[in-house]
C-alpha positions in Angstrom: 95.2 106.0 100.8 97.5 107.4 103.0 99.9 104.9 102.8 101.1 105.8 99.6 102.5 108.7 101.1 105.8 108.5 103.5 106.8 111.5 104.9 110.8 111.7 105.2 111.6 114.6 107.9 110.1 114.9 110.8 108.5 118.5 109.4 107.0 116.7 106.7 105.3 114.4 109.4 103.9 117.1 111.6 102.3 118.2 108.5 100.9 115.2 107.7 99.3 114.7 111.1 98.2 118.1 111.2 96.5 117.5 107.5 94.8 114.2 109.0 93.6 115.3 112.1 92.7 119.0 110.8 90.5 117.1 107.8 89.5 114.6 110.6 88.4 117.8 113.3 86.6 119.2 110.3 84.0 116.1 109.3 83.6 115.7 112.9 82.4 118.9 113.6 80.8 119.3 110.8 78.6 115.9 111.3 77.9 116.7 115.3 76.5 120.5 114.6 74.4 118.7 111.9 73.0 115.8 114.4 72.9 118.3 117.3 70.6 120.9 114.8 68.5 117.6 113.9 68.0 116.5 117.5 67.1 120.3 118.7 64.6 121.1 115.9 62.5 117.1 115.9 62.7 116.8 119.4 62.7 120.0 121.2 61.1 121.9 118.3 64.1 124.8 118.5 67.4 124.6 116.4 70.6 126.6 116.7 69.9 129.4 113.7 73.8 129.6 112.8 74.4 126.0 112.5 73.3 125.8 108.6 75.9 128.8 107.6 78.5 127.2 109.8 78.1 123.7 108.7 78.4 124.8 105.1 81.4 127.3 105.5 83.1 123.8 106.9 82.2 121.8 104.5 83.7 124.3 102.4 87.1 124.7 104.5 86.5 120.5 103.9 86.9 120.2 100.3 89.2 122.8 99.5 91.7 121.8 101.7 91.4 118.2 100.9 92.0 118.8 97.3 95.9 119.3 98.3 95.7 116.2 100.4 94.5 114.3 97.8 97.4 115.4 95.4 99.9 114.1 98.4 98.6 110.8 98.9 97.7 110.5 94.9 93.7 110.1 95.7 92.8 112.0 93.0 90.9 110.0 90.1 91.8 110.2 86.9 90.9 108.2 83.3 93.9 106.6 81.9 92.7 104.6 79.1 95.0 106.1 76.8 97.7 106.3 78.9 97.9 102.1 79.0 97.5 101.9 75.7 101.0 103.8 74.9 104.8 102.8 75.5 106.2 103.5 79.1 108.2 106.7 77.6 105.4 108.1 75.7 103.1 107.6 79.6 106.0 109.9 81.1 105.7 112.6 78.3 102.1 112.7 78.8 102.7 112.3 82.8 104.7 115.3 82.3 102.4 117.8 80.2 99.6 116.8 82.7 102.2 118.0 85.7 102.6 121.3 83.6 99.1 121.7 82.6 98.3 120.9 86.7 100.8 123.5 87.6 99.0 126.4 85.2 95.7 125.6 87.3 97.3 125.9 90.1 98.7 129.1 89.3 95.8 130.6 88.2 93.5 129.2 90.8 96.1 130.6 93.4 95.6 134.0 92.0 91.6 134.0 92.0 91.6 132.3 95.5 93.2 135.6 96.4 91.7 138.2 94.3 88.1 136.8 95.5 89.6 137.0 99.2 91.5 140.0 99.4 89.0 142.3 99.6 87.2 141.2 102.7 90.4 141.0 104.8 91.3 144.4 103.5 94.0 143.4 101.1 95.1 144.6 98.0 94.2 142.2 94.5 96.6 141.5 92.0 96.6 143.2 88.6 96.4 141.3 85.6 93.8 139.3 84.1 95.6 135.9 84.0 98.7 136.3 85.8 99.6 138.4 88.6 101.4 141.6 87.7 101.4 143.4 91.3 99.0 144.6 93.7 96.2 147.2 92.9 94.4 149.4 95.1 91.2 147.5 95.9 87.6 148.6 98.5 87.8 147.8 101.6 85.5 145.3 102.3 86.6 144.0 105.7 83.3 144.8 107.5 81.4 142.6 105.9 80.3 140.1 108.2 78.5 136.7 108.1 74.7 136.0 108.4 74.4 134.1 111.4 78.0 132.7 112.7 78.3 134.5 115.9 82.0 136.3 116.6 83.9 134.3 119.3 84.9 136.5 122.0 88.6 134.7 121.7 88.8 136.8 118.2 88.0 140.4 119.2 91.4 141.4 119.1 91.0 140.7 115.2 88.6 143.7 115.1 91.7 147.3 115.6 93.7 145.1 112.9 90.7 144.5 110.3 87.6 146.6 111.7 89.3 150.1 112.4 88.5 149.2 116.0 84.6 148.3 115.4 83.3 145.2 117.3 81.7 142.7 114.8 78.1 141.6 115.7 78.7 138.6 113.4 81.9 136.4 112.6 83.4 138.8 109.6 83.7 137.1 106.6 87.4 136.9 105.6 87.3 134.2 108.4 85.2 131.6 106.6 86.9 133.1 103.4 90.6 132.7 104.3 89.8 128.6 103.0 91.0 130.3 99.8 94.0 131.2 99.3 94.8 128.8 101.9 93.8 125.6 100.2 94.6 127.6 96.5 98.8 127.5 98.0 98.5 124.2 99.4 97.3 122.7 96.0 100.1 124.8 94.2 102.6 123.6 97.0 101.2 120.0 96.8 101.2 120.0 92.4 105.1 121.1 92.5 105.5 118.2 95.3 103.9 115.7 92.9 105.6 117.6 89.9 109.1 117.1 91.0 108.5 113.4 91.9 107.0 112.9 88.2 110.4 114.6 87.1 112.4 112.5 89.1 110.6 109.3 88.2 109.3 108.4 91.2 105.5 108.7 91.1 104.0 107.8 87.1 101.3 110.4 87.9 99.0 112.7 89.6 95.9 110.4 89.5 95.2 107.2 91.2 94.9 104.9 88.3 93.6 101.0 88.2 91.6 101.1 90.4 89.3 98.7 88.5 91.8 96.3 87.8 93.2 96.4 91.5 89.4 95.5 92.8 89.0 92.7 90.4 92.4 91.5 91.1 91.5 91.4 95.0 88.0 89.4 94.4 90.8 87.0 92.2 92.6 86.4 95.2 90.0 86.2 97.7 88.1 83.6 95.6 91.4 81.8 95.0 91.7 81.1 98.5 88.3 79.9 99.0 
């Protein structure tokens, strides 16, 4: 799937690698802590306890912030019976108001992302019940901490910034929670990428599309050759 997507500058490269290999460092992680748990708890009868709570909060990190990849790379499925059925004008109207109507989401999902997050890093919301309209004064919630993730001694120095100088006994919970707004502006940033390309004419959408057709049309040629 990547290959439908060609960075031009070398910036938009180093992005793309660190996407990749961040996505890729994720699943791996993710899939030892999961064998390491299973080989610890069947075999030695013991198990690390935060394993679960980490596994998940990665998984979580995961799929949010592969949502924006698969915008880039257009991996994102889609039904577009209605769009074949239509002339190619009509399919870039109806590209078009899907690029809008991707953009609202993205706007509004960007603005809950935060809201929800905000409080545990000790941030302020944002006012308004759709759009933002400025920051409001919101609890400080920055204590909170996870259940089981232990705190890595690398990130004490997180604690006079977002603790008022208090050492956490657990991996605080705007950590795990930062995915958010994180993976909420990279869908945005990814949606007016894809938006501007619709615009400009060249990508026909924000979905993969034909997928059927392209696997039947691969089985042609294969039996073809036979």
């Amino acid at each position: 799937m990547s290959a439908k997507y060609a960075p031009k500058t070398a910036l938009g490269r180093a992005v793309h690698v660190f996407e990749e290999s961040a996505i890729a460092v994720i699943l791996g992680v993710m899939t030892v802590m999961t064998f390491m748990n299973v080989v610890l708890r069947y075999v030695f009868n013991t198990s690390v306890i935060w394993a679960p709570e980490a596994t998940q909060a990665l998984f979580a990190w995961l799929v949010l912030f592969g949502m924006s990849y698969a915008v880039k790379v257009t991996a994102h499925l889609g039904v577009d019976a209605v769009i074949a059925m239509v002339p190619q004008r009509s399919r870039r109207i109806m590209a078009l108001i899907s690029a809008l109507a991707c953009l609202l989401y993205a706007v509004l999902l960007m603005k809950g992302a935060w809201d929800y997050f905000a409080p545990f890093a000790g941030f302020e919301q944002t006012g308004g019940r759709w759009f933002p309209t400025g920051f409001i004064k919101t609890r400080d919630q920055a204590w909170y901490e996870t259940e089981q993730i232990p705190m890595p001694a690398i990130l004490h120095f997180l604690e006079p910034m977002f603790n008022q100088g208090e050492a956490y006994g657990k991996l605080p919970r705007f950590i795990p929670y930062a995915i958010l707004p994180i993976g909420a502006a990279l869908l945005l940033f990814r949606v007016i990428q894809a938006s501007v390309e619709v615009v400009r004419g060249n990508r026909d959408s924000l979905i993969v599309s034909h997928e059927a057709e392209d696997a039947i049309d691969d089985v042609r040629h294969l039996n073809d050759g036979e």
